[in-house]
C-alpha positions in Angstrom: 0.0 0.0 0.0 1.4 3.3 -1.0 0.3 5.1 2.3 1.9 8.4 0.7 -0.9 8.4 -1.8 -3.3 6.9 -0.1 -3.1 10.1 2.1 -3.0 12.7 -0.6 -6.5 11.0 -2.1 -8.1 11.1 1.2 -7.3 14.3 2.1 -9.1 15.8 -0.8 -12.3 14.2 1.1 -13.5 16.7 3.5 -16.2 14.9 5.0 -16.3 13.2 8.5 -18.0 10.5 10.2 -19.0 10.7 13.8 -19.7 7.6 15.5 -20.8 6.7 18.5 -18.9 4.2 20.6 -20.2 2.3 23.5 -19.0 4.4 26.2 -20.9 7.2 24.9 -18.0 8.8 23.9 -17.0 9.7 19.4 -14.7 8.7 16.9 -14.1 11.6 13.8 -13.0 9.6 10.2 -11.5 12.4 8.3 -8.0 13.2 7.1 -7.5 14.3 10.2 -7.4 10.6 11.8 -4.5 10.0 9.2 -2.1 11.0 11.6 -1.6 9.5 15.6 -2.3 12.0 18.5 0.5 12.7 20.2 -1.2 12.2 23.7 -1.0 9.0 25.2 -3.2 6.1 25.8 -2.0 5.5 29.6 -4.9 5.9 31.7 -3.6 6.2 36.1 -5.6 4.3 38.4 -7.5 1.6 35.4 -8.9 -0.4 37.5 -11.0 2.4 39.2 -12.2 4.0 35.9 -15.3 3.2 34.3 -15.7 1.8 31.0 -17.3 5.0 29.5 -14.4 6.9 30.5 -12.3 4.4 29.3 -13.3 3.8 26.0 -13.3 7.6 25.4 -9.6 8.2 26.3 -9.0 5.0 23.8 -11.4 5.9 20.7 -8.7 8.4 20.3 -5.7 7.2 17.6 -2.7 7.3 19.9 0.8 7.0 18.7 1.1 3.4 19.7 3.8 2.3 22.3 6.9 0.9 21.8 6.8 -1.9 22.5 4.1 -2.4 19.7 5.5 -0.1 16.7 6.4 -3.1 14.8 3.1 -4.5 15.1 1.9 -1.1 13.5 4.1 -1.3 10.6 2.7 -4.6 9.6 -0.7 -3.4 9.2 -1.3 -2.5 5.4 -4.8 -0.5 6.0 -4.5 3.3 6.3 -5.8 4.3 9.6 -9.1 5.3 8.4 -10.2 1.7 8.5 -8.7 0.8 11.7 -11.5 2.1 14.1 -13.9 1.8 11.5 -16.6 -1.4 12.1 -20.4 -1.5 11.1 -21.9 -2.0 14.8 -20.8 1.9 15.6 -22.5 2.9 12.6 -25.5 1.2 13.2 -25.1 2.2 16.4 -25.0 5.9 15.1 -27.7 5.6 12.6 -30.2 4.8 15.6 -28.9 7.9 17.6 -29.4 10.0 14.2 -33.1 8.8 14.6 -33.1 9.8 18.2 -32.4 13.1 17.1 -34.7 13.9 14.7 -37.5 12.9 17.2 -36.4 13.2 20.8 -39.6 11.5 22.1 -38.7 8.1 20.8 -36.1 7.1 23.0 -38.5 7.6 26.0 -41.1 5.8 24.3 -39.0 3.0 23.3 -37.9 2.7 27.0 -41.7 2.6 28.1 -42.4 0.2 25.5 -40.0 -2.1 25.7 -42.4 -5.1 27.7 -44.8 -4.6 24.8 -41.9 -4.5 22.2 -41.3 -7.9 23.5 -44.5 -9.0 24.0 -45.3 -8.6 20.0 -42.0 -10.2 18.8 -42.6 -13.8 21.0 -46.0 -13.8 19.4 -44.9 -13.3 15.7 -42.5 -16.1 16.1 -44.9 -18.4 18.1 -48.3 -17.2 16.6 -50.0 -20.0 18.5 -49.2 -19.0 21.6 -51.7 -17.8 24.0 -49.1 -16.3 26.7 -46.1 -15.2 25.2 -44.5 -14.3 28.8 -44.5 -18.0 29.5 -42.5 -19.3 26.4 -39.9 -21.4 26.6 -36.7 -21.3 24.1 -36.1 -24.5 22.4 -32.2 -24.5 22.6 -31.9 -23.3 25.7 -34.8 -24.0 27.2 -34.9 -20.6 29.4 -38.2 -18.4 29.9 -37.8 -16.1 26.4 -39.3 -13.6 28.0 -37.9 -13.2 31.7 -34.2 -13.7 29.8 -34.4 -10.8 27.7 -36.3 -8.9 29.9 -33.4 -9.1 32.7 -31.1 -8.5 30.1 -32.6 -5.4 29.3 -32.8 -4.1 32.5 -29.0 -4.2 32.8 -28.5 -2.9 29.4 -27.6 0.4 30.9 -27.5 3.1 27.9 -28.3 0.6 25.5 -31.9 0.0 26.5 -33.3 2.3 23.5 -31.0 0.9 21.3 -32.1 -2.7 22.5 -35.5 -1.7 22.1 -35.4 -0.3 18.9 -33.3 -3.0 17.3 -36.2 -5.7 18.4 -39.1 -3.7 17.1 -36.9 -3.6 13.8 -36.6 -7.2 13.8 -40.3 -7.7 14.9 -41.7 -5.7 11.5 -39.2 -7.0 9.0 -38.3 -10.4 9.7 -40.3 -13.6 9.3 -41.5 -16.0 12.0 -39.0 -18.8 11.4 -36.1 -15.9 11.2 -38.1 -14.0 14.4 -37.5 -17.6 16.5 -33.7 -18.0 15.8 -32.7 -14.7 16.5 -34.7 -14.9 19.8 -33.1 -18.1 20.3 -29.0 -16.6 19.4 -30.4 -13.3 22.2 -31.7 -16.2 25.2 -28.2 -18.5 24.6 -26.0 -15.1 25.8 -29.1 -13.4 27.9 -29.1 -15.4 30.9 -25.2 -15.4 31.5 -23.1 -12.8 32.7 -22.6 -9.7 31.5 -20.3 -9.8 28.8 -22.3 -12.3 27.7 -25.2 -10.2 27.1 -23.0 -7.6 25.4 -22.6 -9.9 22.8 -26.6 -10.7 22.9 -26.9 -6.8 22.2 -24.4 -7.4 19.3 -26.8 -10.3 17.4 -29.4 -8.1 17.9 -28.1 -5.1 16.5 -26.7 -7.2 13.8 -29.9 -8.7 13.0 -31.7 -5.7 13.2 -29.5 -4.0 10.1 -28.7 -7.4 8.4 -29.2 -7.0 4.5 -30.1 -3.1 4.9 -27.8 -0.1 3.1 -29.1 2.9 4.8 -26.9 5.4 2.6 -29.0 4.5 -0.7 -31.7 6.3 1.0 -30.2 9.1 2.3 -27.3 10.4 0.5 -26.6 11.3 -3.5 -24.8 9.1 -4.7 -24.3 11.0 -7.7 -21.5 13.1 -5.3 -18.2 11.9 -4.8 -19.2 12.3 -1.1 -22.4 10.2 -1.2 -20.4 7.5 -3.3 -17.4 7.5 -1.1 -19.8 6.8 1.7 -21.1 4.1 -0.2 -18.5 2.1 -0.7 -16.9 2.9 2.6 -20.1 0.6 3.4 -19.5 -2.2 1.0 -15.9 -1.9 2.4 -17.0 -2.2 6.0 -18.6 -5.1 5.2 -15.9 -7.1 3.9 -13.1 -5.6 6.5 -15.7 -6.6 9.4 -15.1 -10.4 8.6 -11.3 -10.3 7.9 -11.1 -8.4 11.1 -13.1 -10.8 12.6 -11.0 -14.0 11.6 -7.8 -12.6 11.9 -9.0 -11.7 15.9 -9.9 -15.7 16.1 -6.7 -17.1 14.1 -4.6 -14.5 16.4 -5.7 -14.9 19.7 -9.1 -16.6 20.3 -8.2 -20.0 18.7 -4.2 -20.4 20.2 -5.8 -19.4 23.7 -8.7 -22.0 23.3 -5.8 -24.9 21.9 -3.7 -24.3 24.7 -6.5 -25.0 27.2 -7.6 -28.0 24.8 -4.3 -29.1 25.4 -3.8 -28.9 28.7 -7.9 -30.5 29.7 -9.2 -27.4 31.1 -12.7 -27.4 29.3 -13.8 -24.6 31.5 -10.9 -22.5 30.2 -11.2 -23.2 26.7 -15.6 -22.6 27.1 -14.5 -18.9 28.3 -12.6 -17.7 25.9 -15.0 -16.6 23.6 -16.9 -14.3 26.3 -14.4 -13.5 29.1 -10.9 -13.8 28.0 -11.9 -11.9 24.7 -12.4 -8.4 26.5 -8.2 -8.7 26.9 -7.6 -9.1 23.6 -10.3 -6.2 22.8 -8.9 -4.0 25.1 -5.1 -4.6 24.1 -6.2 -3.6 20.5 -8.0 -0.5 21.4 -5.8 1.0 23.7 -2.3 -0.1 21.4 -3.2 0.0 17.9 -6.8 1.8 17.9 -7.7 -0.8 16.4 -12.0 -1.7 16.7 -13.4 -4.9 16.1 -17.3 -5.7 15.4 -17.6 -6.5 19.0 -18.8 -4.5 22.4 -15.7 -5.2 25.2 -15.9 -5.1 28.6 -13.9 -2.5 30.0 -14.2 -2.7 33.7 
């Protein structure tokens, strides 16, 4: 990659994207993201900080440490892409909603029992009380699951909300049961568990869907640079996503294959994956299609 000219093309862009990140906190894609702040990722006292505050400090492209400019040299996108991953657009294009009408986000919040209510009844139309259906996989309460995991969604309730409705209206009854089966499976564990529930649901919820066809000229080099920006997110999303599992999820879950410790090797995938997250974000500012735990 000729980063040189890479630079020069995307600087004659003026447009940025703000994104919302899960700490509440944004992220600006411009030419101005091209080169590392010269402040430093170190946060004092970690372990006391929250992960709003956290993920804030770390949104920001820091010049990476030492230790890990090597790593940095090896990566062949410009650092445009790096942050850049489709659940914090998504994630955005709801706030943008909650924007133009200020009253949904409350609404959604009151809503959410009946929200839930209408999406176990599309996908179990013979049911006659949806509050006492039972997942088939799982075999949990559908309703008490993801009605506790709402309830400690924190500042993702509207987004929760909103992302369910979506599903409810556009997806069919056989879809409608699967996805509230993939939700129950992460719902009823522990809390990075249900941040990866939130994930399928916000997934699901924009699966298929190219929001930028409806709202921005494509006939602009803006508009069409947006545009494939999109198609490109969805590609880099999965090579992000397999290189994070051929790196570090898979050697962590051989070794404890290796060594018979089943319990180790069944955590990976939801605890010991916030490390890897986190070592990514703060070193290389590097975002994956996944919500870490931060604290």
């Amino acid at each position: 990659v000729d980063n040189s000219k890479c630079q020069k093309n995307l600087s004659r862009d003026s447009q940025s994207t703000k994104l919302s990140n899960d700490g509440g906190g944004s992220i600006f894609y411009s030419k101005r993201n091209l080169d590392f702040d010269n402040s430093s990722a170190f946060i004092p006292d970690l372990l006391t900080q929250r992960s709003e505050y956290i993920r804030v400090v770390w949104s920001k492209q820091h010049r990476p440490p030492k230790e890990y400019e090597y790593a940095v040299r090896l990566i062949v996108l410009e650092p445009f892409w790096l942050p850049h991953t489709g659940i914090i657009r998504h994630i955005n294009d709801i706030k943008g909603n909650f924007r133009l009408d200020p009253s949904m986000e409350s609404l959604l919040r009151n809503d959410f029992p009946k929200i839930l209510n209408q999406a176990i009844k599309k996908a179990y139309p013979n049911c006659w009380n949806p509050s006492k259906i039972k997942d088939n996989f799982s075999n949990c309460n559908i309703y008490d699951v993801i009605m506790n995991c709402y309830r400690s969604s924190g500042w993702r309730k509207p987004y929760f909300a909103y992302c369910l409705k979506k599903i409810t209206e556009n997806e069919t009854e056989d879809t409608l049961v699967v996805k509230l089966s993939e939700i129950c499976d992460r719902a009823h564990r522990c809390l990075s568990a249900q941040r990866q529930a939130f994930t399928v649901l916000v997934c699901a919820a924009f699966r298929g869907e190219k929001d930028s066809c409806k709202t921005i000229d494509l006939s602009t080099r803006e508009g069409a640079l947006a545009r494939f920006n999109e198609c490109m997110e969805d590609y880099l999303d999965d090579h992000k996503e397999r290189a994070f599992k051929s790196s570090f999820i898979e050697p962590a879950r051989f070794y404890y294959h290796a060594t018979r410790n089943d319990f180790g090797k069944d955590h990976v995938n939801v605890h010991g994956i916030n490390w890897y997250l986190a070592l990514l974000h703060a070193a290389l500012s590097v975002h994956l299609p996944y919500l870490s735990a931060m604290s």
